[in-house]
Backbone as a printed PyTorch tensor [residue, N CA C, xyz], in Angstrom:
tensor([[[ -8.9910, -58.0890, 141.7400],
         [ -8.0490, -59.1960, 141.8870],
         [ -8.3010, -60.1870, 140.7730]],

        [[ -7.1790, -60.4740, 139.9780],
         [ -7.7620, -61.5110, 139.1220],
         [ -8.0460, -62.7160, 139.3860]],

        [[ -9.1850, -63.6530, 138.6780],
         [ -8.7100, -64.9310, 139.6600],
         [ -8.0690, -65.8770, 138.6570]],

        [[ -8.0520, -66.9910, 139.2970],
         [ -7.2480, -68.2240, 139.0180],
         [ -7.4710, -68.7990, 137.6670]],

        [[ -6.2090, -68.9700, 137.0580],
         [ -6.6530, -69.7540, 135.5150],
         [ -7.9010, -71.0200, 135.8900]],

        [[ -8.6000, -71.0220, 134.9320],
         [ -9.4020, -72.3670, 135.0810],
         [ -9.2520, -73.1250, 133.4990]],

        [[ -9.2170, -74.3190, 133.9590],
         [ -9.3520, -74.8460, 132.6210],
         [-10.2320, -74.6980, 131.7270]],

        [[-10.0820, -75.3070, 129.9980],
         [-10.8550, -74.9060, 128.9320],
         [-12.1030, -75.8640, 129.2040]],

        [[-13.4100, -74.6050, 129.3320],
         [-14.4610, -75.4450, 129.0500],
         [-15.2230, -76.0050, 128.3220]],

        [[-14.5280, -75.5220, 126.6080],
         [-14.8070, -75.5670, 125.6220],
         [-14.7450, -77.2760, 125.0260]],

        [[-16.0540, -78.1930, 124.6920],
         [-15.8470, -79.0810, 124.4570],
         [-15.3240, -79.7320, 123.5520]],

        [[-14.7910, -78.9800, 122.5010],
         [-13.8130, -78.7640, 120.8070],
         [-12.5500, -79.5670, 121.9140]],

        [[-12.0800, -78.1900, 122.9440],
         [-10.5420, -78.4950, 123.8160],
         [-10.8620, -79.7530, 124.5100]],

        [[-11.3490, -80.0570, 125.3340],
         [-11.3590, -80.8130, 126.1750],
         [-10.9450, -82.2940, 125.8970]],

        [[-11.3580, -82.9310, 124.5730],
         [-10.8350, -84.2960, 124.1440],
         [ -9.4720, -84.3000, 123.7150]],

        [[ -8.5960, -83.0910, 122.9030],
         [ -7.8590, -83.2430, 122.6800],
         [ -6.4070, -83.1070, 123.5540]],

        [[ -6.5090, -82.4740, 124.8720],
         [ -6.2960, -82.4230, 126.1250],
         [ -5.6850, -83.7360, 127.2100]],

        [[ -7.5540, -84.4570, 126.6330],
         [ -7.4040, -85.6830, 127.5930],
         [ -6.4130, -87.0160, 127.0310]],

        [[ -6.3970, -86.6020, 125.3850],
         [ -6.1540, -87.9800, 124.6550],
         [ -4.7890, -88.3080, 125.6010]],

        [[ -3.8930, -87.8710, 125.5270],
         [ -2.7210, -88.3170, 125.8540],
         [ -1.9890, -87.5580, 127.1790]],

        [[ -0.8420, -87.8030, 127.7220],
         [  0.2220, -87.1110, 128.4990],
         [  0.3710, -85.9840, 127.5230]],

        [[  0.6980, -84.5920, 128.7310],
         [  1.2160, -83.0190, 127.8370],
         [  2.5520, -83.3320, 127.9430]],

        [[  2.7220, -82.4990, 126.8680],
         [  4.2910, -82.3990, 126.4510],
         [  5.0250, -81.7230, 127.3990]],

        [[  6.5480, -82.0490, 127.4340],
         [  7.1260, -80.9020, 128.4690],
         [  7.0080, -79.5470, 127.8770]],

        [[  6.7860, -79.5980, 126.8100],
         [  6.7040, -77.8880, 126.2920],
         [  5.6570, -77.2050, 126.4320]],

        [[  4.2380, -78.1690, 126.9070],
         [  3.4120, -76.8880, 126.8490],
         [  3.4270, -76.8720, 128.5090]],

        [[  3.7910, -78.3060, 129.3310],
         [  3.8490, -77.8960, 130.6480],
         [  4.4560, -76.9500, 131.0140]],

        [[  5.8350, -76.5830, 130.5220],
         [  6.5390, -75.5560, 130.6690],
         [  5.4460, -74.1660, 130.3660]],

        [[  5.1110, -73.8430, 129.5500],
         [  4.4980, -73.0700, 128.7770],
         [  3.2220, -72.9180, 130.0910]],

        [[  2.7300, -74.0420, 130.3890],
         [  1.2820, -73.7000, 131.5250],
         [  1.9050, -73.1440, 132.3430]],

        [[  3.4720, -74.0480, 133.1700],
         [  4.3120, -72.9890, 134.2360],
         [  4.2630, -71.4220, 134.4230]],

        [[  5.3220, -70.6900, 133.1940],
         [  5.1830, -69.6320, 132.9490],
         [  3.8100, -68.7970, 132.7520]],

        [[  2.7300, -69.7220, 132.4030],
         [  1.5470, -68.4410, 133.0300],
         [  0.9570, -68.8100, 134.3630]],

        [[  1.1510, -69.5110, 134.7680],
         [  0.7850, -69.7500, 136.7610],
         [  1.8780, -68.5820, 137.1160]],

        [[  2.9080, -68.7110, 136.8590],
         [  3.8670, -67.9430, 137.4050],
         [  3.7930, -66.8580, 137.1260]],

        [[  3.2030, -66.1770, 136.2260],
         [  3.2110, -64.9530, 135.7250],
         [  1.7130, -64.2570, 136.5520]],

        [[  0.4270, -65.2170, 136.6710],
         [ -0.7650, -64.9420, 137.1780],
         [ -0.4050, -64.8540, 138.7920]],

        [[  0.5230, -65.6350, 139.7680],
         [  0.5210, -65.7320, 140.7790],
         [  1.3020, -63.8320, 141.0990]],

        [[  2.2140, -63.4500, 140.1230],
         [  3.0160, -62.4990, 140.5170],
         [  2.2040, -61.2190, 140.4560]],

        [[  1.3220, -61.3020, 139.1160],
         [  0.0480, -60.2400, 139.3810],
         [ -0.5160, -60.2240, 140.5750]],

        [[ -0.9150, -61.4490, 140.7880],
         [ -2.2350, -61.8490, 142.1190],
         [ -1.0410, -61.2530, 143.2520]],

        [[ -0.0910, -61.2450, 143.6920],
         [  0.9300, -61.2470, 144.8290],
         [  1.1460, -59.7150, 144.8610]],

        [[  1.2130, -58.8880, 143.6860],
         [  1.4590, -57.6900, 143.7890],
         [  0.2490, -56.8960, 143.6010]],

        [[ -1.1860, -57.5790, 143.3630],
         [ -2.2120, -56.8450, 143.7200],
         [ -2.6630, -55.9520, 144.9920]],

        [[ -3.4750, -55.0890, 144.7350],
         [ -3.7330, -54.5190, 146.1330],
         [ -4.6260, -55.0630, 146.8350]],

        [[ -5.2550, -55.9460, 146.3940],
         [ -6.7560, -57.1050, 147.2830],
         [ -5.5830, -58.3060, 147.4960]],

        [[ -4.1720, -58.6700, 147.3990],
         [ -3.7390, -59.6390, 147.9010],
         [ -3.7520, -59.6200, 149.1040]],

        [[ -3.6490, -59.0880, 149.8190],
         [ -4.1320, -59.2860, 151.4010],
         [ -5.4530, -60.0320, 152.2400]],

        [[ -6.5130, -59.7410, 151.1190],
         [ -7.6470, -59.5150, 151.2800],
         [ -8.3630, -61.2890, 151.4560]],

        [[ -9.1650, -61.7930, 151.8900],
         [ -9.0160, -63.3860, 151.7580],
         [ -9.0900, -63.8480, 150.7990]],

        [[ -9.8160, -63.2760, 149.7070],
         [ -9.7820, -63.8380, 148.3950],
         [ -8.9180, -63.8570, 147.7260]],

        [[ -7.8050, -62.8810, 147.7430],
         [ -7.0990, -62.7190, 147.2870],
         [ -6.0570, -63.2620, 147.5860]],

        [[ -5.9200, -64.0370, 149.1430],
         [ -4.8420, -65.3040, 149.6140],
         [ -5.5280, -66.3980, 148.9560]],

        [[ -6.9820, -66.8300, 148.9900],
         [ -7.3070, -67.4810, 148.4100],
         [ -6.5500, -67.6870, 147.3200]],

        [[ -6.8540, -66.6320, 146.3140],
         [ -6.2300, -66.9690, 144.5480],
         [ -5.0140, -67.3850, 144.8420]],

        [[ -3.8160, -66.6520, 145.3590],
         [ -2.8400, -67.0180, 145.6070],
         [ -2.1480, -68.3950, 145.4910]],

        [[ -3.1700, -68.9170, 147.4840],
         [ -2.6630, -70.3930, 147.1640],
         [ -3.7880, -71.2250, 146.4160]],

        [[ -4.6130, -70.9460, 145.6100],
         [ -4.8180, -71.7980, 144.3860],
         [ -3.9430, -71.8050, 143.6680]],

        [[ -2.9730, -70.7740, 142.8700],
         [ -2.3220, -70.9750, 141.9380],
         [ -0.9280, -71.5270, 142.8030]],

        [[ -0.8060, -71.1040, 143.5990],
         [  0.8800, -71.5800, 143.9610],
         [  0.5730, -73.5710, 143.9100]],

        [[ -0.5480, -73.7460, 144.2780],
         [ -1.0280, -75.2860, 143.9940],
         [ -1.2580, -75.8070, 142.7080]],

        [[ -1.2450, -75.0490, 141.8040],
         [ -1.6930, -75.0110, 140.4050],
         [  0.3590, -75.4850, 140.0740]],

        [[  0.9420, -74.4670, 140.4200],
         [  2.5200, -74.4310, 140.2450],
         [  2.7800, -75.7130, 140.3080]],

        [[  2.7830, -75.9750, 141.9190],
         [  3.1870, -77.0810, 142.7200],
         [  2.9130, -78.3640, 141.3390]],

        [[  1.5430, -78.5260, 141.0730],
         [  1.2640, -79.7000, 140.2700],
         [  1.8190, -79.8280, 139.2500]],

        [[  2.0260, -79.2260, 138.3060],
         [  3.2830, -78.4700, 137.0410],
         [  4.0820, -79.0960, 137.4380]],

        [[  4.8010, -78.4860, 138.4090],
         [  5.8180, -78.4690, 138.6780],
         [  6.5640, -80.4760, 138.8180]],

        [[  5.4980, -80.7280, 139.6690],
         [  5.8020, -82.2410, 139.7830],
         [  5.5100, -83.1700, 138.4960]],

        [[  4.1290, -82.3170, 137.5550],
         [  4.4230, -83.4220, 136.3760],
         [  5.4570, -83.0620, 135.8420]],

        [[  6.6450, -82.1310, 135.8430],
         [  7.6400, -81.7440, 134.7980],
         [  8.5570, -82.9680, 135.3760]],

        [[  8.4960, -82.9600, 136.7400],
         [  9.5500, -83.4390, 137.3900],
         [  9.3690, -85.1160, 137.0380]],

        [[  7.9250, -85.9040, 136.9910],
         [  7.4990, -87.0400, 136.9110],
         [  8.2280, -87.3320, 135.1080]],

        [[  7.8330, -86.4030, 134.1660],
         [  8.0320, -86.6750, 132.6340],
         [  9.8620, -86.6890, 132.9150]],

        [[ 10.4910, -85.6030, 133.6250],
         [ 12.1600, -85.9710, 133.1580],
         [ 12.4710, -87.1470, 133.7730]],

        [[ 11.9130, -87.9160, 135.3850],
         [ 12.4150, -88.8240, 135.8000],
         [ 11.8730, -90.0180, 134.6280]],

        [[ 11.0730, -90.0740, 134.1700],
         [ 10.6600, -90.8730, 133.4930],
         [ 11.4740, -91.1530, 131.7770]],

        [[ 11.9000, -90.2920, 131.9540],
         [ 12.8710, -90.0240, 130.5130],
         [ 14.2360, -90.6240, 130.8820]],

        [[ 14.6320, -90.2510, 132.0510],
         [ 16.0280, -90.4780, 132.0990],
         [ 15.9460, -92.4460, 132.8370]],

        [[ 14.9060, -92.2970, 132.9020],
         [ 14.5020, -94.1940, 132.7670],
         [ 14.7520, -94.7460, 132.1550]],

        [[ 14.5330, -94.2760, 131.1000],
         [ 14.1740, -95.1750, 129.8740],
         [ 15.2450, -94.8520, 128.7600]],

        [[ 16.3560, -94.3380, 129.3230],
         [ 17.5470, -93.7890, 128.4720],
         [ 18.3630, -94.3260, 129.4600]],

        [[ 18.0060, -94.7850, 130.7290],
         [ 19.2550, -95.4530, 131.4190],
         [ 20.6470, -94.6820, 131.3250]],

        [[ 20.8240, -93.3390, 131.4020],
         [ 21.9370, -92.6980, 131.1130],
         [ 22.3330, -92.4030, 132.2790]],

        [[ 23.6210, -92.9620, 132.5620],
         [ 23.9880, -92.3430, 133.7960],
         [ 25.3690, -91.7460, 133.5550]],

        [[ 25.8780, -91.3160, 132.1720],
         [ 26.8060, -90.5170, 132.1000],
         [ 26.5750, -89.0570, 132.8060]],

        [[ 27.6570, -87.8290, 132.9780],
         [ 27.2560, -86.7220, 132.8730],
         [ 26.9950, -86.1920, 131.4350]],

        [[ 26.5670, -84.8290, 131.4230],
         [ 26.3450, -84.3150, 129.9580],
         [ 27.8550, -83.6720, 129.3200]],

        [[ 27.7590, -83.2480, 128.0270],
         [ 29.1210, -82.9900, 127.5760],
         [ 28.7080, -81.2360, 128.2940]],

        [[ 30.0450, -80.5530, 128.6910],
         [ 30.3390, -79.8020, 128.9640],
         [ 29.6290, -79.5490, 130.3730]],

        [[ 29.9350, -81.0830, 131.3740],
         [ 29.8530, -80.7410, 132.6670],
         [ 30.7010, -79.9180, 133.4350]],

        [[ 30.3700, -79.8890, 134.7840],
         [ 31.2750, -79.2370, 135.5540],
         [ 32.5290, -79.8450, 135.7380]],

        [[ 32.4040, -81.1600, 135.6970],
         [ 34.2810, -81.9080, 135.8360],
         [ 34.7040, -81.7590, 134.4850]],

        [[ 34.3270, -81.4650, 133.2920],
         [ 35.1780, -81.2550, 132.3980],
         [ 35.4150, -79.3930, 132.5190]],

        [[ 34.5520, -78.9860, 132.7010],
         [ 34.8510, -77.2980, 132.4230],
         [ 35.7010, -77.0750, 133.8670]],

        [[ 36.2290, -77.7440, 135.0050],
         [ 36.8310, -77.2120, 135.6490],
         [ 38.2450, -77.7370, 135.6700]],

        [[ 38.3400, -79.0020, 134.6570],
         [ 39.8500, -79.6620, 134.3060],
         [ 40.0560, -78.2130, 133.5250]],

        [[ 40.0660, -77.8710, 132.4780],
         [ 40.5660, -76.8490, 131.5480],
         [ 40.3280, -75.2070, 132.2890]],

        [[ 39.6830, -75.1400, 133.5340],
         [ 39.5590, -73.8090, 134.1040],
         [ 41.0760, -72.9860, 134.0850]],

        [[ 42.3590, -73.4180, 134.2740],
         [ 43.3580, -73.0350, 133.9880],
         [ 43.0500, -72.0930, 133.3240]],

        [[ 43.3480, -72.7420, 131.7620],
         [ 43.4040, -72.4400, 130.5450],
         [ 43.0680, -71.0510, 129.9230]],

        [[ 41.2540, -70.8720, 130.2500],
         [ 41.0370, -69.8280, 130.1230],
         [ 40.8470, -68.7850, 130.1880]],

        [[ 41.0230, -67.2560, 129.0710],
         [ 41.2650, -65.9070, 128.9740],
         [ 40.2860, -65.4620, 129.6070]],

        [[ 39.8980, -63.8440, 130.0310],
         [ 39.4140, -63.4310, 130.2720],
         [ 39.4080, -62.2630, 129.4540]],

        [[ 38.7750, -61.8460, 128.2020],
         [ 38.9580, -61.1920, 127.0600],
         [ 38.2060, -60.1140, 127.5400]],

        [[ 37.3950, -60.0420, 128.4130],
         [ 36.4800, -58.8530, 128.7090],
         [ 37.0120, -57.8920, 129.7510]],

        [[ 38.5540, -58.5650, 130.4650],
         [ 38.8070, -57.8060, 131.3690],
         [ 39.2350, -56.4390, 131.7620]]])
């Protein structure tokens, strides 16, 4: 069973880590390997096994935290941009012109 990412213990990594907030890109980037380690760990044959629920919900908690700093950095963005337009090519504009368009593949 594999286990759970752990962080770098390498003391080179560790300051450059702490200096600041992560970017949404490498959070994203940490996402996709929790997510990728949890689906190994889930389709292992020791996932049943306690350690292997163990790993599990370590990483699905590993997710969870990701998951909320992604969510903490966009609320925090769309703060400080005060934008409360929609984006161009929302759903109320793409469904005014839904008429309109072909279906070239049909």
């Amino acid at each position: 069973m594999p286990r759970a990412i752990a962080p770098s213990t390498s003391p080179a990594a560790a300051p450059a880590f702490r200096a600041g907030k992560p970017s949404p890109a490498s959070l994203q980037a940490q996402l996709q390997r929790y997510q990728q380690k949890l689906s190994d760990c889930v389709n292992c044959p020791s996932a049943n096994t306690r350690q292997g629920k163990a790993d599990i919900l370590s990483i699905a908690a590993h997710i969870s935290q990701v998951r909320q700093s992604i969510a903490e950095i966009d609320s925090s963005q769309s703060a400080r941009s005060g934008s409360t337009t929609q984006p161009v090519g929302s759903a109320a504009s793409a469904s005014a012109h839904l008429g309109s368009v072909i279906d070239v593949f049909a």
